[in-house]
C-alpha positions as CSV (number, residue, x, y, z in Angstrom):
1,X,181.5,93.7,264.8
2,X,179.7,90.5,262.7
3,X,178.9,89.1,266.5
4,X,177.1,92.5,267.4
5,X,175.6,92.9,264.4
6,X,173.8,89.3,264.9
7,X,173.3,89.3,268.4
8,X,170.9,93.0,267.4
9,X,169.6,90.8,264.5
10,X,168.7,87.7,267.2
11,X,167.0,89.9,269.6
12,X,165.1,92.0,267.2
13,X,163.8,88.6,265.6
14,X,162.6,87.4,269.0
15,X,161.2,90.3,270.1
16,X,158.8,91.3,266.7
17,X,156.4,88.3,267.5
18,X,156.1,89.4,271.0
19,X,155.4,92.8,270.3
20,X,153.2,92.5,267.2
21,X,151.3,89.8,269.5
22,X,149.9,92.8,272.0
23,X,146.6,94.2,271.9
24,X,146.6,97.5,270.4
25,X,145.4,100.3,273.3
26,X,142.1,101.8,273.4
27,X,141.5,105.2,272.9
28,X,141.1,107.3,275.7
29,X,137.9,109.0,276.4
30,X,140.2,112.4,275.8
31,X,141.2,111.3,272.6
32,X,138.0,110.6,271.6
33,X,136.8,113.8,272.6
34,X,139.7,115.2,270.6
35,X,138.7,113.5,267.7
36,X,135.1,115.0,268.1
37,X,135.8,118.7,268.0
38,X,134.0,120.9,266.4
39,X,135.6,122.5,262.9
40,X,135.9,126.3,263.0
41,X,135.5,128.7,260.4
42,X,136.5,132.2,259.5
43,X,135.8,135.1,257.2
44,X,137.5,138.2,256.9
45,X,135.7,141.9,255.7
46,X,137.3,145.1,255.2
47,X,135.3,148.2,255.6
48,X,135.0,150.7,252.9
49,X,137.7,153.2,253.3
50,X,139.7,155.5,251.6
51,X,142.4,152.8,251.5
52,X,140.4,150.1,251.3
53,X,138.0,151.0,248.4
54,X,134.8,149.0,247.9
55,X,135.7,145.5,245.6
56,X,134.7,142.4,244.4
57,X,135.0,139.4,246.5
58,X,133.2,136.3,248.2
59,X,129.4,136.4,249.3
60,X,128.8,138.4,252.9
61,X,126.4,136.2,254.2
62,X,123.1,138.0,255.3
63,X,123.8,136.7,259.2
64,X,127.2,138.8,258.8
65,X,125.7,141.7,257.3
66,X,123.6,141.5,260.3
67,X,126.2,141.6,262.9
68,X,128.3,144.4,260.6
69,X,125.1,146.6,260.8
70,X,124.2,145.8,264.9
71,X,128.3,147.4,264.7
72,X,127.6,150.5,263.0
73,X,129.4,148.9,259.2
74,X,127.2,150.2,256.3
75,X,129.8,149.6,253.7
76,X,132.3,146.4,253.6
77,X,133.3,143.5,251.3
78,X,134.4,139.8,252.0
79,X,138.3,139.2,251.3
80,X,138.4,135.6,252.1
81,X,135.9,132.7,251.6
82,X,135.3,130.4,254.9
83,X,138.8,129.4,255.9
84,X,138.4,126.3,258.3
85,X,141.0,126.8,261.2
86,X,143.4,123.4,261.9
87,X,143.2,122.9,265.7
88,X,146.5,122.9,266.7
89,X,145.6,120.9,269.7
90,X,144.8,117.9,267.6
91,X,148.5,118.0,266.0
92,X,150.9,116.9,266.3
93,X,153.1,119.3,264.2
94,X,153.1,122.8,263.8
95,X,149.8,123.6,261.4
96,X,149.7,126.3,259.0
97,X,146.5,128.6,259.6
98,X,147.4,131.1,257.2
99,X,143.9,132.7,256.6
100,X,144.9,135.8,254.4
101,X,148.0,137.0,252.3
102,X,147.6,140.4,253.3
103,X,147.5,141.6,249.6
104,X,144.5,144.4,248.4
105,X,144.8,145.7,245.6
106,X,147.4,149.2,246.0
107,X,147.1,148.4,250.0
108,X,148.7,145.9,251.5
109,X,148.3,144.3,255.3
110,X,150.6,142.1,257.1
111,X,149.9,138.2,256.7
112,X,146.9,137.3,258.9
113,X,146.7,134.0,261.2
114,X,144.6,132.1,263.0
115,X,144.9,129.8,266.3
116,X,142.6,127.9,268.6
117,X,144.9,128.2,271.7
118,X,142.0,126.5,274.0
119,X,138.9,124.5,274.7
120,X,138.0,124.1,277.6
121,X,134.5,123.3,279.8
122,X,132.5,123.4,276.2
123,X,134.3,127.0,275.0
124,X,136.5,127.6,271.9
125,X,139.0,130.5,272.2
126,X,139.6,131.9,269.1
127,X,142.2,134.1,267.8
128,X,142.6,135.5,264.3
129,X,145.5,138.1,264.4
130,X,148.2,140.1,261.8
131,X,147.1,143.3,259.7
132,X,149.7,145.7,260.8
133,X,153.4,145.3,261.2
134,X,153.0,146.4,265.0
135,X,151.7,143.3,266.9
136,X,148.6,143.3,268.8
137,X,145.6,143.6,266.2
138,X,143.5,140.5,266.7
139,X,140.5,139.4,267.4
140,X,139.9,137.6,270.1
141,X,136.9,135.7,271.2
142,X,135.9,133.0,273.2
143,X,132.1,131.6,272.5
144,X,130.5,128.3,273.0
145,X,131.9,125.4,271.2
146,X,128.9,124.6,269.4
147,X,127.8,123.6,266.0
148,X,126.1,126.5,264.8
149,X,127.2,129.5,267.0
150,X,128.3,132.7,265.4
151,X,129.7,135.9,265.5
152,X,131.3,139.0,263.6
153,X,133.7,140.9,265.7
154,X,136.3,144.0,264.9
155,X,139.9,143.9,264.9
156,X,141.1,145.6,267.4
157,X,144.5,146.3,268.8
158,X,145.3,144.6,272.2
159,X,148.0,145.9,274.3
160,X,150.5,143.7,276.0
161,X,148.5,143.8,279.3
162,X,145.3,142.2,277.3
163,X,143.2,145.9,276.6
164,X,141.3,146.5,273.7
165,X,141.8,149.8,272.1
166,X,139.7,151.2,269.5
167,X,140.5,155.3,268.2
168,X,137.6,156.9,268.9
169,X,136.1,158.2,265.5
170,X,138.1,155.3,263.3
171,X,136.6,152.7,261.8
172,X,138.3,149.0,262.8
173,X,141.0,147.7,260.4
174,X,138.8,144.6,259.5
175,X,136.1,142.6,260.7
176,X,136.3,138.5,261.7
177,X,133.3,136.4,261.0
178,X,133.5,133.4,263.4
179,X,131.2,130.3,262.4
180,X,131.4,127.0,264.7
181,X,130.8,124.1,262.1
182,X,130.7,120.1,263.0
183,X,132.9,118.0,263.8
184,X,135.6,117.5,260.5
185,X,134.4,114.5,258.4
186,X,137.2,112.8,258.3
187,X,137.7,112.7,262.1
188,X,134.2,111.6,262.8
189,X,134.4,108.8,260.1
190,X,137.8,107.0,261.8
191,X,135.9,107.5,264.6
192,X,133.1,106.2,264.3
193,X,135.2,102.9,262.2
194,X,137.6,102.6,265.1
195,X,134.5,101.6,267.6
């Protein structure tokens, strides 16, 4: 056992120079672009309902209340602040993209969650999904993945075979603001010290 034990201790001692002695890889242009992607952002409103009664909360940005009036919303409230959204493509563990508890007041939602399943050819797809206990109320958008695009868009519930479905006459569960920031700091920093 003493004669294994040093032969593993031999080798590992001759083979630490050779090793440490390589040139560390460069990044690849994917990586890079990895590394560049831009932060997203989102906000959750609930419409003024019998259930959901009007309350305090975060600032509704005037662009929002915008895109809430262009959808027929006279009355809502913010129940979150911006949430930024962890790109799960950028991980390498499982991220947590809890975005809201579920918890209002007397009402109460399922957990909500959010996901950037893909970029691809200069698009973000976005999903922000939960609410009800039944799966299938999301919202799901795919816009251009640039700094400064923007949008407010229902919740909606999306059957297994990809439909939207909205009960004529209801109001939507919620509403998802969707705001495409820069690139996270952080990211661009190591970056930009790496070259």
């Amino acid at each position: 056992m003493r004669c294994l034990s040093f032969a593993l201790s031999l080798a590992l001692y001759t083979l630490t120079p050779i090793v440490a002695a390589q040139p560390a890889q460069d990044a690849t242009s994917e990586s890079i672009a990895r590394r560049q992607f831009n932060q997203v952002f989102v906000k959750v409103i609930m419409p003024v309902t019998a259930r959901t009664p009007k309350q305090d909360g975060p600032v509704v940005e005037s662009w929002v209340a915008e895109h809430l009036k262009q959808l027929g919303e006279s009355e809502y409230f913010a129940v979150t602040n911006w949430v930024p959204i962890c790109d799960g493509l950028l991980e390498d563990d499982e991220v947590d993209n809890r975005v809201w508890g579920g918890s209002l007041g007397n009402a109460s939602f399922c957990p909500v969650g959010a996901d950037i399943p893909e970029r691809k050819d200069g698009r973000v797809l976005v999903s922000v999904a939960g609410w009800a206990p039944v799966a299938g109320y999301e919202v799901r958008v795919t816009m251009a993945d640039e700094t400064g695009n923007r949008t407010v868009e229902p919740v909606l519930y999306h059957s297994p075979s990809g439909e939207k479905k909205q009960v004529r006459g209801e109001k939507p569960m919620a509403f998802v603001a969707v705001l495409i920031g820069p690139p996270h700091r952080e990211r661009a920093t190591s970056h930009s010290k790496d070259e």
